[in-house]
N, C-alpha and C positions, 0 to 999 in steps of 0.2 A: 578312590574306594579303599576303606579299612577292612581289612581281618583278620577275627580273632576266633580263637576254637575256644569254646567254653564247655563248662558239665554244669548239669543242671540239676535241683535238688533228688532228682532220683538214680544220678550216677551216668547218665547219658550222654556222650559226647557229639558235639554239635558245632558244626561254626556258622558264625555267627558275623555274615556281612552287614556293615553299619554303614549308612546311607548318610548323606548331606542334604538337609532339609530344604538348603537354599538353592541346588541343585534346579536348572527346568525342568518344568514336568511337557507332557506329549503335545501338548498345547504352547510349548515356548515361555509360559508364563512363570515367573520367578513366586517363589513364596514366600514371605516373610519367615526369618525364621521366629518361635516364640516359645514364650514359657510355655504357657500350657495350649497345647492345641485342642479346636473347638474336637475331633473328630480321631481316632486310631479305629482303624480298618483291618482285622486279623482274617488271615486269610490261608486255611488248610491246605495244601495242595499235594495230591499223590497221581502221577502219570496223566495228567491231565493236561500237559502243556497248550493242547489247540482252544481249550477253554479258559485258560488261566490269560492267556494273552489277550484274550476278548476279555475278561472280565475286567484287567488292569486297565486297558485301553477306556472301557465303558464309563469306570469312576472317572479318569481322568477331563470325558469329554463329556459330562452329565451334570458335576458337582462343581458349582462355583461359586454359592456364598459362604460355605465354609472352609475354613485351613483342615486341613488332615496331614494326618501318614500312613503310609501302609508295612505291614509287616506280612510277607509269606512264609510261613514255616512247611518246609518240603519233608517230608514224610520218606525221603528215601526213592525219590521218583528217578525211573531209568531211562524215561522217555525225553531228554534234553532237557526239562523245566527247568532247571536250576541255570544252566547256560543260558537259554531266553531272556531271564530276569534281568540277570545281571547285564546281558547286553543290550537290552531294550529299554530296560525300566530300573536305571541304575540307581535311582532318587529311591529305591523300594527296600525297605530293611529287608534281608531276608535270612532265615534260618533254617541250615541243610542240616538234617538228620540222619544219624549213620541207620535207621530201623527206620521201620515204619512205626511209631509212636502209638498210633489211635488216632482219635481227634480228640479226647481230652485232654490227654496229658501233652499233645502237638499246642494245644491252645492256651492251653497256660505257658506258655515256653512264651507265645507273643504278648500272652497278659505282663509279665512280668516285664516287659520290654516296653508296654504304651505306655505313652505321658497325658493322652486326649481327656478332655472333662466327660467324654463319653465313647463308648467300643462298640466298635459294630463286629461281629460274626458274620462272617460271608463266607459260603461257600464257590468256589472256583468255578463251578458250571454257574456260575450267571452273569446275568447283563445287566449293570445298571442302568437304566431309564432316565429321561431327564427330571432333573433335578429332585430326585425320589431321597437322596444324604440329605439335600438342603432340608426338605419340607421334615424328612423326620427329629433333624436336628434341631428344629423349629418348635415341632410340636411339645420336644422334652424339655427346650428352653422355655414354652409357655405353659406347663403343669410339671410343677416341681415333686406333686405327690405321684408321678408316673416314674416309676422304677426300670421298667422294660418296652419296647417298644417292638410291636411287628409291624412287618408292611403288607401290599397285598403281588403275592408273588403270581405269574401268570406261565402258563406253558411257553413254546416257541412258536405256537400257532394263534397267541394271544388268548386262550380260555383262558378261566380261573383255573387255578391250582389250591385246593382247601387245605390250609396252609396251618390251619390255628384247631389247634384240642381241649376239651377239657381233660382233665388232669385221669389219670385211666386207674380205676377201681375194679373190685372183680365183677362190680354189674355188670360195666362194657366190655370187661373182657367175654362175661357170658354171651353177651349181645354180639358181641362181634363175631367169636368163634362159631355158632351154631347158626350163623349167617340172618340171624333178624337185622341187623343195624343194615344189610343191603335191601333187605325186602319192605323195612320200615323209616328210612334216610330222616324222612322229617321228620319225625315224630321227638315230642321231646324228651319223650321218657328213653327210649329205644336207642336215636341216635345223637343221644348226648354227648356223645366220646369226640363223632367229626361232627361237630354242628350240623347235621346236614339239613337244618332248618332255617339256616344264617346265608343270608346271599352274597355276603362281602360287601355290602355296599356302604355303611357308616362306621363312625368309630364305635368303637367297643371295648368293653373293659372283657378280658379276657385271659383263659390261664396258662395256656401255652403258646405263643409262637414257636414255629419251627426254627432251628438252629441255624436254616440257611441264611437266613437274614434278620438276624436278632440284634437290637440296641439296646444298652444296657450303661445308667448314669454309673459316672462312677462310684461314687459314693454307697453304693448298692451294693458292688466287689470287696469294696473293702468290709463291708456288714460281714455280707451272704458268704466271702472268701473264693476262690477258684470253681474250677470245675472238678467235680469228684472222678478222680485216676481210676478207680475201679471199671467202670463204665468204656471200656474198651471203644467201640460204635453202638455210636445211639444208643437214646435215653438219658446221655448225661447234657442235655440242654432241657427237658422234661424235667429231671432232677434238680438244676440251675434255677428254673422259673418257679420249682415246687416251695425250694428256701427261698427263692423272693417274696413267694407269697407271704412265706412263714414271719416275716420280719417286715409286716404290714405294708408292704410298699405295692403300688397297682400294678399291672401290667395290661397292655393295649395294642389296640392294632388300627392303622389306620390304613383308608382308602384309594387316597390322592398318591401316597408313596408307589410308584410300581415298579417290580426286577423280575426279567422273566428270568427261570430256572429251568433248568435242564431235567434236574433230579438223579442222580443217586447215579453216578457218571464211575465214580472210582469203585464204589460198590461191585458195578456189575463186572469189574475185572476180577471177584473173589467171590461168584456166586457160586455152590449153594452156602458156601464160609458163611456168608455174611449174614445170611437169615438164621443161623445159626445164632451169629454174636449177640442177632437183635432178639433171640428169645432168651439168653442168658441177660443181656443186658434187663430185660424186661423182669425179669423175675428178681435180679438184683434190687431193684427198684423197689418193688413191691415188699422185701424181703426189710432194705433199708427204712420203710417209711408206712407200713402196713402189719411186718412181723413177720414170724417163720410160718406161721398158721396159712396167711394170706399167701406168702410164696406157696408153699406145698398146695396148694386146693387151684391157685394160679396155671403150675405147672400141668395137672392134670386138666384143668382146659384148655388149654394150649395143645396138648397133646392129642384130644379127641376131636379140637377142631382142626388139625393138622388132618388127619386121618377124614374127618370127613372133606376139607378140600380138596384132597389126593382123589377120593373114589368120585366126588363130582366133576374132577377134573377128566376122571377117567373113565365115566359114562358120558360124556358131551361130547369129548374127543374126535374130529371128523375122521374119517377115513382118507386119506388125500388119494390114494388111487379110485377111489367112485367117483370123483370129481376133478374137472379142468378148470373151474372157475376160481382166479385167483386170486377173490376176498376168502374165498373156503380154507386156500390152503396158506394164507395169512395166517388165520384163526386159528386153523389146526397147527400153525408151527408154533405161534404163542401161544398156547394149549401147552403141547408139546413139551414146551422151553418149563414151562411154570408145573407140568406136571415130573419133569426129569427132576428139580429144584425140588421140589416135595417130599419126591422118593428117598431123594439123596439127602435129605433134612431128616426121613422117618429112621434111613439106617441107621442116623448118627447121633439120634436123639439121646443118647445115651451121654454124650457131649454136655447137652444140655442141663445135665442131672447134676455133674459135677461143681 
């Protein structure tokens, strides 16, 4: 095993374990080494070690018509991950970060390090499925005019997980905040933002997959360029597929591919932070690719729908001493949990502003 500490264009110092491709993988199986491999596997990781070793394990024993590599960029995790890697899954480039990065600028750190004719974005809480790499790798080798791919991600108990958005404008933001897109799901006008009129079941040409599981040819990266650094968490995979679109190329989701995902695992070790980052991130967006107009008018519903989840939160709210019954006091604790989250969002919205 090689190491080398590197810095990287934003002054970041990092080291940077380089793996040996001809190395076994967990299957015993030898890889040829090659020019270009079919497949690079970037993969975020902050404190997640009991996920991340499921997830490595999961490519490994899932994916077998394609060659890959994987790259983990560690965000500064204190929970062992970085020891795991290296001792388990030594074939695995990995990239230790003295900060915790984001995940943009964590992802361009492994962009700049794959060689694959195509990148898959994964996130740490999931499982690959069988053969869900092959078939996507498949689908992009058979439509050349397919720029992006999603798959269809599933919870841990096998539901859907509605994984795919249209691109969010200040309609859905109205719809969403003042609570129609829940009381209207299907409608096309209404819940256009989560399709909630799409049952996941064919392919589709579509404008966002989610960043958990995003494929992307490469020829696209070098167009469209990295993931934009501003974007701290979330939004900048939103942002990513928005200049895909912009430079004609399709993006799609298909069926057959499945990874179930956890969801938003490292997140919840910085909540209320993180809903936080996600409405600055969110107005960044708007800000970059709608104007200053559209941020400012954005901001303000965001805010008033902030304020009305809070008070709905907080007229539903059970009492858990009138009741013994332990779906109630379920309810009432994530209640509870999502209305403390709110509050603590509303004092500090001023955050936000900045």
């Amino acid at each position: 095993m090689l190491h080398k500490t590197v810095v990287g264009t934003d002054s970041i110092c990092a080291k940077l374990t380089l793996c040996r491709y001809n190395m076994p993988n967990q299957a015993g199986i030898h890889r040829k080494v090659r020019e270009v491999l079919d497949l690079s596997i970037i993969i975020v990781s902050y404190n997640v070690k009991h996920h991340l070793r499921e997830c490595l394990q999961s490519i490994y024993h899932s994916t077998k018509r394609v060659g890959f590599e994987i790259t983990v960029v560690d965000n500064s995790s204190n929970d062992g991950s970085v020891d795991m890697v290296k001792s388990e899954f030594p074939e695995v480039r990995l990239i230790e970060n003295c900060q915790n990065l984001g995940f943009a600028r964590a992802t361009n750190q492994g962009l700049r390090e794959n060689g694959g004719r195509y990148t898959l974005l994964l996130n740490p809480d999931t499982v690959v499925l069988p053969n869900a790499l092959d078939k996507m790798v498949e689908f992009m080798e058979a439509n050349s005019h397919a720029g992006a791919l999603g798959c269809k991600l599933l919870y841990p108990d096998g539901s859907l997980q509605r994984s795919c958005r249209s691109f969010p404008t200040l309609t859905t933001a109205f719809f969403e905040n003042t609570g129609l897109e829940k009381l209207f799901p299907k409608s096309k006008v209404i819940g256009k933002y989560r399709i909630g009129y799409w049952g996941y079941n064919d392919v589709r040409e579509v404008d966002q997959p989610t960043g958990a599981a995003l494929m992307v040819r490469r020829e696209v990266i070098t167009q469209v360029g990295l993931l934009d650094k501003q974007f701290y968490m979330y939004y900048e995979d939103i942002d990513w597929c928005f200049r895909i679109k912009k430079k004609e190329w399709k993006i799609y989701f298909i069926p057959l591919a499945q990874i179930i995902h956890y969801r938003k695992q490292s997140a919840k070790l910085a909540m209320p932070e993180m809903i936080i980052q996600g409405y600055k991130s969110r107005h960044k967006f708007f800000r970059k690719h709608y104007g200053i107009l559209s941020e400012w008018i954005v901001k303000q519903i965001d805010l008033w729908g902030l304020i009305l989840r809070t008070l709905y939160r907080t007229a539903t709210l059970p009492i858990n001493s009138m009741s013994g019954k332990n779906c109630v006091q379920e309810y009432s604790r994530g209640n509870g949990e999502i209305l403390r989250d709110c509050c603590a969002v509303i004092k500090k919205f001023w955050k936000i502003w900045i």
